[in-house]
NUDO-106852 format. One record per residue (C-alpha): z, x, y; residue number from 1. Coordinates in nm, 3 decimals. Layout:
BEGIN
((Z,X,Y),NUM) ...
REM end
This chain:
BEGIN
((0.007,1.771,-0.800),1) ((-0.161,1.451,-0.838),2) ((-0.525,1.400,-0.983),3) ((-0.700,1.230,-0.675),4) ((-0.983,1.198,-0.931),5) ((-0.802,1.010,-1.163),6) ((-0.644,0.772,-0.887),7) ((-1.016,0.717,-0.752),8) ((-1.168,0.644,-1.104),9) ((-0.884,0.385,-1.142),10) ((-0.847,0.181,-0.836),11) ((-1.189,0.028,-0.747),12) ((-1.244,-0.082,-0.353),13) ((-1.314,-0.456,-0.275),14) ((-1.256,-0.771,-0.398),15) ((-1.089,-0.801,-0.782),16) ((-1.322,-1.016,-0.891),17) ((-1.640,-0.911,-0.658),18) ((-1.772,-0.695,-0.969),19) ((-1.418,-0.575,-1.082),20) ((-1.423,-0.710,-1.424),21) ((-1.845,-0.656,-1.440),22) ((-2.108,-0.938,-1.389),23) ((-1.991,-1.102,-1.749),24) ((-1.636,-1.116,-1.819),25) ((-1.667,-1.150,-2.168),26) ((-1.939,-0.882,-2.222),27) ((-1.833,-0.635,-2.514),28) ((-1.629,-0.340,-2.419),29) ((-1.807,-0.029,-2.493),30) ((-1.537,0.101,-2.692),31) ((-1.649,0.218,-3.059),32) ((-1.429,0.302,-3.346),33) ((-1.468,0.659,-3.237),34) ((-1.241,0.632,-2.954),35) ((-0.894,0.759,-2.940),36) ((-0.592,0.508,-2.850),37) ((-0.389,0.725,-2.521),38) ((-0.038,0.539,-2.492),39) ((0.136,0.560,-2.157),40) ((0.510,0.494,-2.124),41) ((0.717,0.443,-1.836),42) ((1.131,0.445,-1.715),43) ((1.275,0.337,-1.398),44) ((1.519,0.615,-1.406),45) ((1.585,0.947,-1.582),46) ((1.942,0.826,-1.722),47) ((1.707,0.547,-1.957),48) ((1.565,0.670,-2.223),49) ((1.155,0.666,-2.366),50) ((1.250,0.674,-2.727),51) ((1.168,0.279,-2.804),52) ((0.846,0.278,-2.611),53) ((0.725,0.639,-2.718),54) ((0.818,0.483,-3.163),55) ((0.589,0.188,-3.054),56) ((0.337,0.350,-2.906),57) ((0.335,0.632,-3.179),58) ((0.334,0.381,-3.465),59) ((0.037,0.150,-3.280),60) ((-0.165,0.510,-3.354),61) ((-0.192,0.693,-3.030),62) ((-0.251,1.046,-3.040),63) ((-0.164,1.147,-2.721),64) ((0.146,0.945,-2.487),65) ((0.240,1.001,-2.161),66) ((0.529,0.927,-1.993),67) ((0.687,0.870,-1.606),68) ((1.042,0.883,-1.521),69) ((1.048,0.692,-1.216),70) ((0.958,0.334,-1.059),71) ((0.699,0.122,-1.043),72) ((0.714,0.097,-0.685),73) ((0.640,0.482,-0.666),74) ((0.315,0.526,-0.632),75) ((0.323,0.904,-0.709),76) ((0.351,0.846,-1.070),77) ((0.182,1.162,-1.173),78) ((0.164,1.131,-1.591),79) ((-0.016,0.778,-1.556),80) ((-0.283,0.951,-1.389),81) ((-0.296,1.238,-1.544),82) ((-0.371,0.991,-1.880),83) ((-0.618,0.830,-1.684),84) ((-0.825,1.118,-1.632),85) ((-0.815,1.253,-2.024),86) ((-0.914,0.885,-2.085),87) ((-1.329,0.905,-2.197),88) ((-1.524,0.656,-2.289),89) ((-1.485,0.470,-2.591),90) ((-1.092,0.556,-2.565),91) ((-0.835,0.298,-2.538),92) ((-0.536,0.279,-2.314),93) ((-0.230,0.179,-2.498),94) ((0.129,0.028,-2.282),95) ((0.418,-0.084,-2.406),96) ((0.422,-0.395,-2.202),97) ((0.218,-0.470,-1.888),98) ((0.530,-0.465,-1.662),99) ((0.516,-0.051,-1.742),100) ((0.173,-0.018,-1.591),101) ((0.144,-0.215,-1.329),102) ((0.385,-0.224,-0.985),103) ((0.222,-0.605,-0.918),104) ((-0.022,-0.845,-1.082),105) ((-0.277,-0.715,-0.827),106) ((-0.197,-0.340,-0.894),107) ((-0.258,-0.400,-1.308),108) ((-0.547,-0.591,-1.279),109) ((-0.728,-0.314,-1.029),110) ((-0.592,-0.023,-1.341),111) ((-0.723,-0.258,-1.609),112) ((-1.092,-0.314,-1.403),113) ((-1.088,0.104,-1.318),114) ((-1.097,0.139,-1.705),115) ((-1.341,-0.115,-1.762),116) ((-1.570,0.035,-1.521),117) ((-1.577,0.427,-1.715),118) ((-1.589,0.204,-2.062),119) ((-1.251,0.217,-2.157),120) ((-1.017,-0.033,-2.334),121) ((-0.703,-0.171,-2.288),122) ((-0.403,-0.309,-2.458),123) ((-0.028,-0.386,-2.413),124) ((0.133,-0.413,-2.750),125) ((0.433,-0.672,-2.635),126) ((0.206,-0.963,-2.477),127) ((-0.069,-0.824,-2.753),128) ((-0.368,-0.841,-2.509),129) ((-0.681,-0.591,-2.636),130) ((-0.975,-0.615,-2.354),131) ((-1.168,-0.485,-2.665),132) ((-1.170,-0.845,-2.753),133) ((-1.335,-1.181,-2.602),134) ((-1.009,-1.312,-2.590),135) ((-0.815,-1.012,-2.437),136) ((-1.128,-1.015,-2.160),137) ((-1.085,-1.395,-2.105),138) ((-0.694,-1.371,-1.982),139) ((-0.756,-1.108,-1.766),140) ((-1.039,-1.243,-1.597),141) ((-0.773,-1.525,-1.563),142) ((-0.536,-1.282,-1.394),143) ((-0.799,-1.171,-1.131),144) ((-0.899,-1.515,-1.062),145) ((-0.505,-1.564,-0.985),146) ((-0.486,-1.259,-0.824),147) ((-0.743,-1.340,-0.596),148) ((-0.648,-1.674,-0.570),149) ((-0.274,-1.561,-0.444),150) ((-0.421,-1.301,-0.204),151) ((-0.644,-1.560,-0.020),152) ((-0.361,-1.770,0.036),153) ((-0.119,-1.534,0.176),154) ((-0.407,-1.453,0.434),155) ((-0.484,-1.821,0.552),156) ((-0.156,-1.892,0.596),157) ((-0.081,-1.613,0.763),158) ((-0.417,-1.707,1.028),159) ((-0.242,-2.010,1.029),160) ((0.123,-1.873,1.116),161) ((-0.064,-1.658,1.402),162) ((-0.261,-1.973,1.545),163) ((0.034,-2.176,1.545),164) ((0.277,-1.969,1.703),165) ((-0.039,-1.873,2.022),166) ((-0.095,-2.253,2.052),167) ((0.289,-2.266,2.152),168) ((0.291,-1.976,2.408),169) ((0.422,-1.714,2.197),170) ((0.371,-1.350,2.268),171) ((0.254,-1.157,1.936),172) ((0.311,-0.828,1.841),173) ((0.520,-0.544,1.983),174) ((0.755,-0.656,2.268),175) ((0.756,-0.483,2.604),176) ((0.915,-0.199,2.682),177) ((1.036,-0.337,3.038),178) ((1.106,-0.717,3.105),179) ((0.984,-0.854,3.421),180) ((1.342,-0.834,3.582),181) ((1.369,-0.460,3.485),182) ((1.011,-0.421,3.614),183) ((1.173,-0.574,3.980),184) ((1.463,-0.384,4.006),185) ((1.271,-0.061,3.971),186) ((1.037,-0.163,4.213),187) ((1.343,-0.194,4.459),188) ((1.497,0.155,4.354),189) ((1.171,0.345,4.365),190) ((1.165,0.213,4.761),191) ((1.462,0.433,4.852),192) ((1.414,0.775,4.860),193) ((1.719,0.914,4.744),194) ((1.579,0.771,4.387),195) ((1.390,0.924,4.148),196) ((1.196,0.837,3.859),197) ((1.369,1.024,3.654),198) ((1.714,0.887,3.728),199) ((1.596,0.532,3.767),200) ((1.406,0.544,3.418),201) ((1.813,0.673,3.309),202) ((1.957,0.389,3.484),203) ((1.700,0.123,3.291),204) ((1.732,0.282,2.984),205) ((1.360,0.391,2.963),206) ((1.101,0.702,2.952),207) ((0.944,0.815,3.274),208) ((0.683,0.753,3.118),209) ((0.763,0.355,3.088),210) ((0.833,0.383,3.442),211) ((0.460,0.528,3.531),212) ((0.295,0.231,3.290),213) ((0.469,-0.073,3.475),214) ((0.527,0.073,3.801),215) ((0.195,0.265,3.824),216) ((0.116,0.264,4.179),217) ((0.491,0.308,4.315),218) ((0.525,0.603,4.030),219) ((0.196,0.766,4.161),220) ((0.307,0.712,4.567),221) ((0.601,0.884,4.529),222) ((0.489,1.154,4.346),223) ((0.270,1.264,4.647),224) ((0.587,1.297,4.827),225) ((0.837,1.430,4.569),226) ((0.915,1.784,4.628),227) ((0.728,2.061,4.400),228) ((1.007,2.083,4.145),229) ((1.048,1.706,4.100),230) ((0.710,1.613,4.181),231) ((0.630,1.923,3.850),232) ((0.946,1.688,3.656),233) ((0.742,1.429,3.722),234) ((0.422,1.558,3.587),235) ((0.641,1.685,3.259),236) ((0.687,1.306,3.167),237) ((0.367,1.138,3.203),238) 
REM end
């Protein structure tokens, strides 16, 4: 079962810079040489094997790994928060490489500022970043700023896609269930009354309930003159 606790602790709300690396970037971390080093290794698939990233993180001093077997895209990935919840202040997460935390840019720097937050350090051993150092701090702050930067323009533009496409006519969002021509011919079959609702909605390739939404007051006037057991076949489908 996964540690809600741990996921909460991790991934803080908001904006990833609004507060998510603290008011000064390049304050100390709060780590002392007390704290342990946790490594946390990760695999795509159960057929590749841990044994490289469990030597390195072993031989960079950990005292404690642990590892998924799955992707990055899953978000269920139940060991890395399990370590993120035996992680205490002062302690140090260890990765092999930042690509084995993180599913995005976005999704390692919101880890990296969750840790910050309880006081703990960070550091991937392949790109040799250590947020226990000014320099460390300074390239992540970086990454936020990109982050952020990224995020904003994916939104404007799409504003911009939305405004463009209303300025030339275009409907947005879900199409209708029944064109205008469909919405017609219904009108027409619902005058006889050898048709029913139930049979026309067949015939159109829609729910009775469709019918009762675009034909509303033909749908209601012949229910009032349905017999019972149609008129109750009726009622079933709204």
């Amino acid at each position: 079962m996964v540690n809600t606790t741990a996921k909460n602790l991790a991934l803080p709300e908001g904006s990833l810079l609004e507060g998510s690396l603290g008011e000064d970037p390049l304050a100390a971390e709060p780590a002392g040489p007390s704290g342990a080093l946790v490594g946390y290794a990760r695999v795509s698939t159960r057929g590749q094997l841990l044994d490289r990233q469990m030597a390195a993180l072993t031989t960079a001093g950990c005292i404690r790994i642990f590892a998924d077997k799955k992707s990055g895209k899953n978000a269920e990935r139940e060991e890395l928060w399990k370590a993120l919840d035996y992680l205490r202040p002062g302690d140090t997460l260890v990765v092999p490489s930042l690509d084995r935390l993180g599913r995005s840019l976005q999704d390692l720097i919101s880890i990296v500022a969750g840790l910050r937050k309880r006081g703990v350090g960070f550091r991937s051993l392949h790109e040799a970043l250590d947020t226990t150092t000014p320099g460390g701090r300074l390239v992540f702050h970086v990454f936020a700023a990109l982050a952020e930067f990224i995020r904003e323009l994916i939104v404007e533009g799409t504003h911009e896609g939305l405004a463009a496409a209303r300025a030339r006519g275009q409907r947005l969002g879900r199409p209708p269930a029944m064109t205008p021509e469909q919405i017609r011919h219904a009108r027409d079959l619902l005058t006889r009354p050898e048709n029913t609702v139930s049979s026309i909605a067949r015939l159109l390739g829609v729910s009775r309930s469709t019918i009762y939404k675009y034909v509303p007051d033909l749908a209601t006037s012949r229910a009032a003159v349905e017999p019972p057991t149609a008129r109750a076949e009726l009622e079933a489908g709204s």
